[in-house]
C-alpha positions as CSV (number, residue, x, y, z in Angstrom):
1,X,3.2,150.5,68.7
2,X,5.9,149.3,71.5
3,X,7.2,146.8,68.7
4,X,7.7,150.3,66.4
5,X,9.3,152.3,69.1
6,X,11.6,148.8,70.2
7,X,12.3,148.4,66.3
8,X,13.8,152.3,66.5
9,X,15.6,152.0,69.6
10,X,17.3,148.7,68.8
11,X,18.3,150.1,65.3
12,X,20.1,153.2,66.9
13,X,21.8,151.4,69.8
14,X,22.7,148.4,67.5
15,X,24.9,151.1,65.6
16,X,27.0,152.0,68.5
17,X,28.7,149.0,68.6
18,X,29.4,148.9,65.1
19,X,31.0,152.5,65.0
20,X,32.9,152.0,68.2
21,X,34.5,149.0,67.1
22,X,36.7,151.0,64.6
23,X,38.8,152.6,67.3
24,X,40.5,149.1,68.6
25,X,41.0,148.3,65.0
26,X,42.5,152.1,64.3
27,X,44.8,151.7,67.1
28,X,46.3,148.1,66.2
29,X,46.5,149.1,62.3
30,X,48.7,151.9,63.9
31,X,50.6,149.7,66.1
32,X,53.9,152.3,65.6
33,X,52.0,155.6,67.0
34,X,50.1,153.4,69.4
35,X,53.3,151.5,71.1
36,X,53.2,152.7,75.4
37,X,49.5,152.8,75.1
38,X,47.6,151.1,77.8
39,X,44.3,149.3,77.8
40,X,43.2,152.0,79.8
41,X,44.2,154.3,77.1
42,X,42.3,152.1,74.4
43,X,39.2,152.2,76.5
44,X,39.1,156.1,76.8
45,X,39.4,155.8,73.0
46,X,36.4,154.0,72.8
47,X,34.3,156.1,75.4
48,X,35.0,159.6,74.3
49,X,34.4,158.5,70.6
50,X,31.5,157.1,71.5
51,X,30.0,161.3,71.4
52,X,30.6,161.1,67.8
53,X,29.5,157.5,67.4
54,X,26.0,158.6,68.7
55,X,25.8,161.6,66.9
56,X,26.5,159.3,63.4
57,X,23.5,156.7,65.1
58,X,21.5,159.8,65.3
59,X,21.7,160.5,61.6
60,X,21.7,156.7,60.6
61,X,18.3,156.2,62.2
62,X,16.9,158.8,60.6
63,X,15.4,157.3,57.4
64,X,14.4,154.1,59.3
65,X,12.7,156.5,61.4
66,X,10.9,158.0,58.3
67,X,9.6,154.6,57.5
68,X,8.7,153.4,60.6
69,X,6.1,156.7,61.1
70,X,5.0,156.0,57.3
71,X,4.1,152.5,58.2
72,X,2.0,153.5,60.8
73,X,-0.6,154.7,58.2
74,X,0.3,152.4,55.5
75,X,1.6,148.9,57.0
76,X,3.0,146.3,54.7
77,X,5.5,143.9,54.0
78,X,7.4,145.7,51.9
79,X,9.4,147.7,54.7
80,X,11.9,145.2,55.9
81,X,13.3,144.9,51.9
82,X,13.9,148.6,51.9
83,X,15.7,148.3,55.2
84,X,17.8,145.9,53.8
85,X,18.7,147.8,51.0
86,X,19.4,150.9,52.9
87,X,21.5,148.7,55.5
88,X,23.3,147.0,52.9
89,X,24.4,150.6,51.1
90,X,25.0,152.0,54.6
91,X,27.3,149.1,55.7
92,X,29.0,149.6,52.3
93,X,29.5,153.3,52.7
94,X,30.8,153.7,56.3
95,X,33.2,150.3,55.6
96,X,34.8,152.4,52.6
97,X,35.5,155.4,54.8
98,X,36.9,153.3,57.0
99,X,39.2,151.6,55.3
100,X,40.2,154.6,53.2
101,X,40.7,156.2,56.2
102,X,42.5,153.9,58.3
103,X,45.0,153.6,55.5
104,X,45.5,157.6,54.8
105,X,46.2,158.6,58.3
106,X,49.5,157.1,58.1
107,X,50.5,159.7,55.4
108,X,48.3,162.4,56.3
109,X,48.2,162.3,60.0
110,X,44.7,163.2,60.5
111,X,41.5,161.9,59.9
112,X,39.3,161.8,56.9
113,X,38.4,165.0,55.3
114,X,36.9,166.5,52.2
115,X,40.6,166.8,51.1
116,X,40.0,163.2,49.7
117,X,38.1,164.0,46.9
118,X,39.9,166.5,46.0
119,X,42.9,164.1,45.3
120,X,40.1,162.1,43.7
121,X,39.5,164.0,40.6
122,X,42.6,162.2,39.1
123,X,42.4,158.8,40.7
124,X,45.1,157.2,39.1
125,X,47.5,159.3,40.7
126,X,46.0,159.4,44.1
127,X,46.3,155.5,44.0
128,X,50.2,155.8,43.2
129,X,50.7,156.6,46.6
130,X,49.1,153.3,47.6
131,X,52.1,150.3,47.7
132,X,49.9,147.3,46.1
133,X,50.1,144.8,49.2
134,X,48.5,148.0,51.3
135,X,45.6,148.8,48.5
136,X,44.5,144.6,48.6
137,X,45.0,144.4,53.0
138,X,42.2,147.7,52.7
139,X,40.1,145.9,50.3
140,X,40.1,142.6,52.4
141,X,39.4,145.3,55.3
142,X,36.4,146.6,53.5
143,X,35.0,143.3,52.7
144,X,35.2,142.2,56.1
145,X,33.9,145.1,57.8
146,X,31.0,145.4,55.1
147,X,29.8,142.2,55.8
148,X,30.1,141.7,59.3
149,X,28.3,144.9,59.7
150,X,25.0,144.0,57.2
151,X,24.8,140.4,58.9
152,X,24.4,141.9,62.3
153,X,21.8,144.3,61.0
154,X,19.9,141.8,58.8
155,X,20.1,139.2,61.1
156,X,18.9,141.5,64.5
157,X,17.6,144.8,63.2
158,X,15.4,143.8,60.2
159,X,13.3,141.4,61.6
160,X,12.1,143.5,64.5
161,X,10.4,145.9,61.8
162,X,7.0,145.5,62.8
163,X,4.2,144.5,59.9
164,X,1.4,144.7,61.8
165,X,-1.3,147.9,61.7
166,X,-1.8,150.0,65.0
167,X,-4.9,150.6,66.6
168,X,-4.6,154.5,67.1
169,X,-2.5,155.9,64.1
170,X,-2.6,159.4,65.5
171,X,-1.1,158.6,69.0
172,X,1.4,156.3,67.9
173,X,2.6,158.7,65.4
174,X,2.8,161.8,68.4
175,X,4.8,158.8,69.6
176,X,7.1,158.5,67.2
177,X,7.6,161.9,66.5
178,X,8.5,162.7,70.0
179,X,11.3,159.9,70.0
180,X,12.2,161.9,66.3
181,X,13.1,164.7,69.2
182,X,15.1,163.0,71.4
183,X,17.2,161.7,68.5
184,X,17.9,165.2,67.7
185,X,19.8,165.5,70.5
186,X,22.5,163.1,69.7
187,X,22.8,163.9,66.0
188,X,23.3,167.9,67.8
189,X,25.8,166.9,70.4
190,X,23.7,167.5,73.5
191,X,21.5,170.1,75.1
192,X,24.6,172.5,75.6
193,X,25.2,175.4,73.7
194,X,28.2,173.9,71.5
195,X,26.7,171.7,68.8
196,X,28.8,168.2,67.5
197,X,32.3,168.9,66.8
198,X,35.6,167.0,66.1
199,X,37.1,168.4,69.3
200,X,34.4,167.1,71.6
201,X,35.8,163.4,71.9
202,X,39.6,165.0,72.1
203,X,40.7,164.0,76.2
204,X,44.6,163.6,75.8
205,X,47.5,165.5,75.8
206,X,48.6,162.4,73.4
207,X,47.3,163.9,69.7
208,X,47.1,160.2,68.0
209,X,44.7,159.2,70.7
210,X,42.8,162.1,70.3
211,X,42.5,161.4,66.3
212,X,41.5,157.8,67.4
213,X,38.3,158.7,69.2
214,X,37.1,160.8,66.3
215,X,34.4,159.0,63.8
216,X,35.8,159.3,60.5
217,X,32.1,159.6,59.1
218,X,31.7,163.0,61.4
219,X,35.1,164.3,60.2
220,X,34.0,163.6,56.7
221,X,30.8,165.2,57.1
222,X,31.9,167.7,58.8
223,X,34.7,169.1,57.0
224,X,31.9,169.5,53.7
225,X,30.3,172.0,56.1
226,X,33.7,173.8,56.2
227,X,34.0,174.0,52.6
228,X,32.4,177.6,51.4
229,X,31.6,180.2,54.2
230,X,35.5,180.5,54.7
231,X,35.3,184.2,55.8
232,X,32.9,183.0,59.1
233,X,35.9,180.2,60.0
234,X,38.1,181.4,62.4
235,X,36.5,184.6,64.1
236,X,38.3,184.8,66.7
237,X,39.0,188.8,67.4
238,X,36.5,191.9,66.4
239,X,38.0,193.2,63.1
240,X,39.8,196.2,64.9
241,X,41.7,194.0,67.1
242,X,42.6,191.8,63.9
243,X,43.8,194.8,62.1
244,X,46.0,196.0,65.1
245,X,47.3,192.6,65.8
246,X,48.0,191.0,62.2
247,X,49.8,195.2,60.8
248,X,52.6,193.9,63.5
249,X,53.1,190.9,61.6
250,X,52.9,192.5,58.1
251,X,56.4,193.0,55.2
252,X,58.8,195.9,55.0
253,X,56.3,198.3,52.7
254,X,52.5,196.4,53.1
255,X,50.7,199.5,51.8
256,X,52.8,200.9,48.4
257,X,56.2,199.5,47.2
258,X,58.7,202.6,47.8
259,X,61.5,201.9,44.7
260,X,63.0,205.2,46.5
261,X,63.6,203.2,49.8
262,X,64.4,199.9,48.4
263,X,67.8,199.9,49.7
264,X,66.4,201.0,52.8
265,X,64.4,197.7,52.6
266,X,66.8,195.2,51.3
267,X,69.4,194.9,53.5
268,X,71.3,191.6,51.8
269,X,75.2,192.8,52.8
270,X,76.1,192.5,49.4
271,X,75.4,188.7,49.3
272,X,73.9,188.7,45.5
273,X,74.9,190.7,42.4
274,X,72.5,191.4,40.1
275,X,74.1,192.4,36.5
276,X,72.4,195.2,34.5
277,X,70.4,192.1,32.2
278,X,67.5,190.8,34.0
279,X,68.9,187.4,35.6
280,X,67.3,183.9,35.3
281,X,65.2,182.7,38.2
282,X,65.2,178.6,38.2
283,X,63.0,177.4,40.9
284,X,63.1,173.6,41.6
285,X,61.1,172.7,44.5
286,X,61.9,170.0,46.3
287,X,59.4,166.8,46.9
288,X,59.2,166.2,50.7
289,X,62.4,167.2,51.3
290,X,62.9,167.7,55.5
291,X,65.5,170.0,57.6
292,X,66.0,166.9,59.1
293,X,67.3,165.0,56.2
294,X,70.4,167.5,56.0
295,X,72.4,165.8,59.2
296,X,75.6,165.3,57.7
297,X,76.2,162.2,59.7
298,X,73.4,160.4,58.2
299,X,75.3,160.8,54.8
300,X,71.8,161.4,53.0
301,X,71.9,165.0,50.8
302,X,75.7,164.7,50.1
303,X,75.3,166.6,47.2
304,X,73.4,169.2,49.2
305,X,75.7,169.9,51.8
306,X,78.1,170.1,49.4
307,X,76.1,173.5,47.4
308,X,75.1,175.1,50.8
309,X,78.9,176.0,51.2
310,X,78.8,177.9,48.2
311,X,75.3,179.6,48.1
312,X,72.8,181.4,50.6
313,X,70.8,178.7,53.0
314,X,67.9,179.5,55.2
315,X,68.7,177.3,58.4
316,X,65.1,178.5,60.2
317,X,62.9,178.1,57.2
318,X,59.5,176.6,57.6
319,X,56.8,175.5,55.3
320,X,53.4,176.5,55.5
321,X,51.8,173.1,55.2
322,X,52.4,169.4,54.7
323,X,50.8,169.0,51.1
324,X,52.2,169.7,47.9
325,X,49.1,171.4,46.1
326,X,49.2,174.0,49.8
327,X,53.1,174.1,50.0
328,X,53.3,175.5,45.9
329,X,50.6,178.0,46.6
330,X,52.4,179.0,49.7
331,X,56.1,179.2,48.0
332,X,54.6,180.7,44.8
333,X,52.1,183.1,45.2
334,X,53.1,183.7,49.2
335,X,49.8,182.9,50.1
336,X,49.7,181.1,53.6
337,X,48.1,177.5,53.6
338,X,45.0,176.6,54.8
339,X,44.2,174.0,57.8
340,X,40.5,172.8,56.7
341,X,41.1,173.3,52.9
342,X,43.1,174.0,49.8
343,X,42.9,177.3,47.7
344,X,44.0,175.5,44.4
345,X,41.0,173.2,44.5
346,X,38.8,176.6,43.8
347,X,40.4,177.6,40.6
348,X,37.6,180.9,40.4
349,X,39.7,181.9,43.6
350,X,43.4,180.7,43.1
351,X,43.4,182.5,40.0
352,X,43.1,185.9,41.4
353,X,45.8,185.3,43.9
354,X,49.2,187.4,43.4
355,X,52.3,185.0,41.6
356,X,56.0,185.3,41.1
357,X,55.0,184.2,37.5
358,X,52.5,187.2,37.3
359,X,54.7,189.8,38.3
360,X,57.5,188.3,36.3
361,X,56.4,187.9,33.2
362,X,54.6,191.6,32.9
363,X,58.2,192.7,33.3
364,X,59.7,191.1,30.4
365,X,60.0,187.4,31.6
366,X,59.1,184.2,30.1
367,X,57.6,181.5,32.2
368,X,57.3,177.8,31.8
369,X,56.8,174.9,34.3
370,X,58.3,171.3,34.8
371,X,56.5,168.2,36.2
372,X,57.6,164.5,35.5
373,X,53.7,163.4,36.7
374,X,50.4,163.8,35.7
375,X,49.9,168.1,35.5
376,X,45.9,167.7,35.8
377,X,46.3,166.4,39.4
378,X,44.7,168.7,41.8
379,X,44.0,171.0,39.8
380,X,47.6,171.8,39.0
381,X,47.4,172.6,35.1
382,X,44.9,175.7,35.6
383,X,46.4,176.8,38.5
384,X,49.9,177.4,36.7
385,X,48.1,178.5,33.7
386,X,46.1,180.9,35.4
387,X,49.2,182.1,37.7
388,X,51.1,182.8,34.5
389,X,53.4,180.1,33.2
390,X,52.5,179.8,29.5
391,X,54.2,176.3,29.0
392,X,53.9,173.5,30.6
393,X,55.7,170.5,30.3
394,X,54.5,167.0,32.3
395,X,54.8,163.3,31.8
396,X,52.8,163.5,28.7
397,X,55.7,165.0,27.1
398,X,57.9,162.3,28.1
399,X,58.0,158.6,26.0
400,X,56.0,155.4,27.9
401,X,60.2,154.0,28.6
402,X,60.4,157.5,30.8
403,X,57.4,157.2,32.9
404,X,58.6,154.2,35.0
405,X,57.2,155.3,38.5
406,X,54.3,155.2,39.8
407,X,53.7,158.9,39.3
408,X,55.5,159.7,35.9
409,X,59.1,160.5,35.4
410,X,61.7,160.2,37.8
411,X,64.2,163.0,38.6
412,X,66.9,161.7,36.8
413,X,65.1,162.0,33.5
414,X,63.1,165.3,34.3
415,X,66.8,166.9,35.5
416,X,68.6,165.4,32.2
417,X,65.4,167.2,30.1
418,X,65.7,170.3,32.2
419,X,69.6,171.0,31.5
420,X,69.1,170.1,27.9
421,X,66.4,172.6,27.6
422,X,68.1,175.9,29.4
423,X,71.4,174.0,27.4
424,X,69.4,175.3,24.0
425,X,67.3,177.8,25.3
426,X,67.0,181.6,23.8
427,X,68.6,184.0,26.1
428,X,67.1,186.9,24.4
429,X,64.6,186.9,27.3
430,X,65.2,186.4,30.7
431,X,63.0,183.2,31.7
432,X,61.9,181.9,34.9
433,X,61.5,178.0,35.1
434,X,59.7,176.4,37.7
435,X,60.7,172.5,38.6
436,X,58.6,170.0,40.3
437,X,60.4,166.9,41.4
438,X,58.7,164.2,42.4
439,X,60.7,160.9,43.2
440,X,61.1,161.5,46.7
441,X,56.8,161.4,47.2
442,X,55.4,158.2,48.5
443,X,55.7,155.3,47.6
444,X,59.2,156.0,46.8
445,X,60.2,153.6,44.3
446,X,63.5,154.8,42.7
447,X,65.7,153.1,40.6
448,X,68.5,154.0,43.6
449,X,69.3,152.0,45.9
450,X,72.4,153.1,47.7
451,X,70.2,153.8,51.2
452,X,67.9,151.3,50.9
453,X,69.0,149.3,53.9
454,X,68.2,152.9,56.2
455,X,64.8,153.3,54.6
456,X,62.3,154.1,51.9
457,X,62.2,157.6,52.2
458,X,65.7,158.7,52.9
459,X,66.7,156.7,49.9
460,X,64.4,158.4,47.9
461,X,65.4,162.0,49.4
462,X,69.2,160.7,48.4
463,X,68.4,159.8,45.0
464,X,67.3,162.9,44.1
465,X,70.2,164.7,45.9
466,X,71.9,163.4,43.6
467,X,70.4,164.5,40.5
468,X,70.5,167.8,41.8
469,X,74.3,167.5,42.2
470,X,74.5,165.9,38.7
471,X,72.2,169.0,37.5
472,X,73.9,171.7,39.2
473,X,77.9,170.7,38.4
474,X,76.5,171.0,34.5
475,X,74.7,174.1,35.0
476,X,77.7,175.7,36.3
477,X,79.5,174.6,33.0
478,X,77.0,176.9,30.9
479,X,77.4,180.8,30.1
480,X,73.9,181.0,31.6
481,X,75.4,180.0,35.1
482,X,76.5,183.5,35.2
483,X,73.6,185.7,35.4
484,X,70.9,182.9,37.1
485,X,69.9,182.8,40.3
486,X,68.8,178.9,41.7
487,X,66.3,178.7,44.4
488,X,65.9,175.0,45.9
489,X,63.1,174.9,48.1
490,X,60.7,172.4,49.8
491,X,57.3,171.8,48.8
492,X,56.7,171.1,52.6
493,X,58.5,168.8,55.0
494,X,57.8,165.4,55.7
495,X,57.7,162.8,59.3
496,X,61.5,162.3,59.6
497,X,62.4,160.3,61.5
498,X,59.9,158.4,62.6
499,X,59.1,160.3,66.3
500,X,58.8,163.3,64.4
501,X,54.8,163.8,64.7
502,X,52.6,165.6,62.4
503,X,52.0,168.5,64.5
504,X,55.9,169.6,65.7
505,X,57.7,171.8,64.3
506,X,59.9,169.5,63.0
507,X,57.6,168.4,60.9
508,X,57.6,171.2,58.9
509,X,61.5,172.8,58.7
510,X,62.6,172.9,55.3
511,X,65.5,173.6,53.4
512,X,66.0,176.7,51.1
513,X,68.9,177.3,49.4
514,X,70.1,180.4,46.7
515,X,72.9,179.7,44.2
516,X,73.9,180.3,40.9
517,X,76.5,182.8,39.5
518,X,75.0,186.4,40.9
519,X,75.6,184.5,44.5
520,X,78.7,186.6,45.5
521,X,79.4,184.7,48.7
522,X,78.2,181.9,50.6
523,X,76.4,183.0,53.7
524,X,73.6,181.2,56.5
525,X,70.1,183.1,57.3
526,X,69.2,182.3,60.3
527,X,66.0,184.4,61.0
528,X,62.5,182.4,61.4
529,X,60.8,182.1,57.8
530,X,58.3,180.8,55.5
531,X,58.4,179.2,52.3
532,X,55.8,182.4,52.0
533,X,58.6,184.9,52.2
534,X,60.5,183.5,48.9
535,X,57.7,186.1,47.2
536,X,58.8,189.8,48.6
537,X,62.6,188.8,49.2
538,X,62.9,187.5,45.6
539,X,60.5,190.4,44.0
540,X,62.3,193.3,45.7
541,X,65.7,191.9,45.4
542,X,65.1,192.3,41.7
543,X,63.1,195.8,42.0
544,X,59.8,194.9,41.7
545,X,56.7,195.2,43.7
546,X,55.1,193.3,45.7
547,X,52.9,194.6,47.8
548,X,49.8,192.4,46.4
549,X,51.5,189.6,48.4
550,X,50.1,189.9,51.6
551,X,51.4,187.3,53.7
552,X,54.9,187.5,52.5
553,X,58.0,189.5,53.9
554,X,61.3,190.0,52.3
555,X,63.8,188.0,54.8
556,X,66.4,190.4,54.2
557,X,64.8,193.8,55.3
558,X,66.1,194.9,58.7
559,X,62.3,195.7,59.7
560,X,61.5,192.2,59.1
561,X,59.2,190.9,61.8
562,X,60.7,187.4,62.2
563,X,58.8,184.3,62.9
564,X,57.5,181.2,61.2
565,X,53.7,179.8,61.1
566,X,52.6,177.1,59.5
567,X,49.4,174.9,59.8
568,X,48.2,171.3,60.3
569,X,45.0,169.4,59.8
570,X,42.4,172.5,61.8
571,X,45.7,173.6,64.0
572,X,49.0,175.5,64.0
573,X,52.3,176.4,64.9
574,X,54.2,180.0,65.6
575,X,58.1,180.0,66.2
576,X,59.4,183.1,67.4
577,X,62.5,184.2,69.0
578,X,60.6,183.6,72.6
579,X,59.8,180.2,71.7
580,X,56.8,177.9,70.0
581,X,53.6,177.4,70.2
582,X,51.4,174.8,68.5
583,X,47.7,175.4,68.7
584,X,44.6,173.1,68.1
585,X,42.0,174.7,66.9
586,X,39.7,171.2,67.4
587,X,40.0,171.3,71.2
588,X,40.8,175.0,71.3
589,X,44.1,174.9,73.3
590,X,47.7,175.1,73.0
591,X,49.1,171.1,72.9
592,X,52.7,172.3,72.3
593,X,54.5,174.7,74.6
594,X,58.1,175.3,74.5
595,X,57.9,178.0,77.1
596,X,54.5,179.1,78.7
597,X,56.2,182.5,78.7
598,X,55.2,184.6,75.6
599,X,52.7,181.7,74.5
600,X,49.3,183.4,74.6
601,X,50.7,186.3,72.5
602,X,52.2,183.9,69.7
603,X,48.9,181.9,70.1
604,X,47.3,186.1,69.6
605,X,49.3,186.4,66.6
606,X,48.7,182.4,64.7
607,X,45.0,183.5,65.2
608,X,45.0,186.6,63.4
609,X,47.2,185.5,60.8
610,X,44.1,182.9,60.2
611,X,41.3,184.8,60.7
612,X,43.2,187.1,58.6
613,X,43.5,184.2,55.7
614,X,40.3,183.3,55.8
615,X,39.0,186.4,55.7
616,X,40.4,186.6,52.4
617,X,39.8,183.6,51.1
618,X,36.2,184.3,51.3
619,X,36.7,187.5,49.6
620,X,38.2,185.7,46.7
């Protein structure tokens, strides 16, 4: 019986080891994000994870645990071939979230979630983020990790599995059972009243260090358990105190649109003239685009700078997330985006949500969408269907010679299609298009190369800048220029330049810009806003309702309640005129303060805005 009990003690301590060595490697793979940390730093790594490490021993032991009790009424030889099996699929398993992980926390900035296999339903365009060198250095990762990991257990763990019968069957099984008990406390988390969580192994003010001591197996496993029961996420107030907090945050007319009082609500000083003909609404949203790419002196959106002299640009505009499938949600239906999931990967839910497209369209408009890549990717074909674009056009309208990228057409081809299609369009009904780019999305291969030398990414921002400039100087040459309105907007921001970390503000500042020929004069908004506030502004400027979009406010109401939220991986930020506040929601504290004063009431207001998402989500 003492060889059983060693056999099950050795097996879950043996794991430790194994887990814990992932957070030295973590930290060298991300040699950039690590640089000024100490050994000291990469030791506290180790030992906090090491909460999380148990807790994934815990559940790893549990089936040779199953076996062990088994074998003490039926003993055989049999045993240590199963433990191999199961060993050699474990190793196999935790090595591929590993290395999948390891590699996507560069681009995502947090660890690994269910969000992966959500990507994962069209795996050919997940990968085309994935330079080649980087997918064969994860492979050889893998490999190496795989094996190392079933020779330590075959060669230490498997051989201790006692074969032998035991004298008393009944005892050694109370035996076994009782250590069964004990392991239960790891896999919870301890004896305390707060059960395993990501934010238990969190110790720094240093967020990349926190993300290092997390097991990428718990976050994994975790998230799934975040997945469904979205209304009990996030309870943070009683419902009363929700209500009273989130109506100070709600648009100009939440309750009833008031056509009588729209004036009274649309307070635009004469910037736009809309003719008596419904006008055109082109919406191209912008790949990745950042705030912090529009510095003139780094000579990167030329083109850009350029239009924002003749149109209306939101200076203080943030998005709502730092994914595409979130950030079109969030600028389309002006639906807020969510930290621990995506609404679009539940199409029985993101179909009932509210949509420009919707509202459009039962007013006379015709509705199409544009996307040089694969349109079945996240879900994205139903969701525009159901949100009420009857055409779609994507890469499989364009010729093999046209998809040259990794991800389908680059924006120089889907621009050239887009002008040649309002170029012959019928203007007997007012249309609104909506425009994907997508050249400017990792890996960003572009067939540009005027920036190269500064980097990847700002090259590929330029490049596409310049299609817009191309695209825009014909459009102008059209009779159409004169009664459409052009609405260039982010999909979300993106990490530039490099100190620019996933949770800061600057992550997520975007650039919005209104032109087109019912522009009237150039002007600058500089109120805090969201990507979600394209919804009301645009809706009411044209007369329509909107009062089904509740998280959206029109930006040019002089009620508007002005400040920006947006959220991160289970966190997020509120900009306000008194300052910002970033909040993690893991370790349940505030790891971004630009002024203590005025911070617990934004941190008030980013929780109701959440519990008040969630809330609905779960009602969808």
């Amino acid at each position: 019986m003492k060889k059983r009990l060693l056999f099950l003690l050795t097996s879950y301590i043996m794991w430790l080891p194994l887990l814990a060595i992932q957070k030295p490697i973590f930290l060298c793979y991300h040699q950039d994000l690590a640089n000024g940390c100490t050994l000291n730093d990469y030791l506290q790594v180790i030992t906090h994870g090491l909460l999380l490490d148990c807790t994934i021993a815990g559940y790893l032991t549990v089936l040779p645990l199953l076996m062990t009790l088994i074998s003490v009424w039926l003993p055989g030889t049999g045993y240590r071939k199963l433990l191999k099996g199961y060993f050699s699929c474990m190793a196999i398993l935790i090595a591929a979230i590993f290395a999948v992980d390891v590699a996507l926390y560069g681009y995502w900035g947090f660890r690994l979630d269910a969000t992966l296999f959500f990507y994962l339903q069209s795996p050919g365009d997940a990968m085309a983020s994935v330079p080649m060198g980087q997918f064969f250095a994860q492979l050889l990762l893998f490999a190496i990790y795989a094996a190392g990991m079933y020779w330590v257990l075959k060669r230490f763990i498997v051989p201790l599995f006692p074969d032998t019968a035991v004298e008393k069957p009944v005892v050694g099984s109370v035996g076994i059972l009782l250590l069964a008990g004990l392991l239960f406390i790891p896999i919870r988390g301890g004896v305390t009243t707060s059960t395993a969580n990501v934010g238990m192994v969190y110790f720094s003010n240093n967020q990349f260090l926190n993300h290092s001591a997390i097991n990428p197996c718990f976050s994994l496993l975790a998230s799934f358990s975040k997945q469904q029961d979205f209304a009990a996420q996030f309870d943070f107030f009683p419902e009363e105190e929700r209500k009273e907090i989130f109506e100070e945050l709600l648009n100009c007319f939440p309750q009833e649109f008031d056509k009588e009082n729209q004036k009274k609500c649309t307070n635009d000083s004469g910037l736009i003239q809309l003719h008596e003909e419904k006008p055109n609404i082109l919406i191209i949203l912008t790949e990745s685009f950042s705030a912090n790419a529009l510095d003139p002196t780094q000579d990167i959106m030329p083109n850009y700078n350029r239009l924002r002299n003749e149109g209306i640009f939101f200076s203080n505009l943030y998005a709502n997330s730092f994914r595409t499938d979130r950030g079109i949600v969030a600028t389309l239906n002006g639906y807020l985006a969510q930290p621990t999931t995506s609404i679009m990967k539940y199409p029985a839910k993101s179909q009932t949500l509210p949509s420009i497209a919707k509202v459009l369209t039962t007013n006379g408009y015709v509705a199409d969408m544009l996307y040089g890549g694969d349109i079945n990717f996240t879900n994205m074909q139903s969701y525009f269907y159901s949100s009420g674009y009857s055409r779609i056009t994507a890469d499989r309208d364009f010729p093999i010679t046209s998809r040259l990228s990794k991800w389908g057409a680059n924006d120089d081809i889907t621009f050239r299609h887009l002008y040649e299609e309002i170029k012959n369009r019928d203007t007997q009904s007012p249309w609104l298009t909506t425009f994907l780019t997508l050249s400017s999305h990792e890996p960003f291969d572009v067939p540009y190369h005027r920036l190269d030398e500064v980097g990847l990414y700002p090259n590929s921002v330029a490049f596409t800048d310049s299609c817009i400039g191309n695209f825009i100087d014909q459009l102008k040459k059209l009779p159409v220029w004169k009664n459409t309105l052009v609405i260039l907007v982010s999909d979300h921001g993106y990490p530039y330049p490099a100190d620019v970390k996933n949770e800061e503000p600057r992550r997520y500042q975007i650039p919005m810009l209104w032109l087109g020929g019912v522009i009237q004069k150039p002007a600058v908004i500089t109120r805090y806003a969201n990507q979600t506030d394209l919804a009301a502004t645009l809706l009411h400027l044209l007369g329509l309702p909107h009062e089904d979009f509740t998280f959206s406010r029109n930006i040019f109401s002089p009620d508007y309640p002005e400040y920006a939220f947006y959220t991160y991986s289970n966190g997020f930020g509120f900009i306000d005129s008194t300052g910002v506040t970033v909040y993690d929601n893991e370790g349940n504290k505030p790891i971004i303060e630009s002024t203590q004063e005025g911070s617990d009431l934004r941190i008030r207001k980013g929780k109701a805005l959440l519990q008040t998402l969630y809330d609905d989500l779960g009602g969808r």
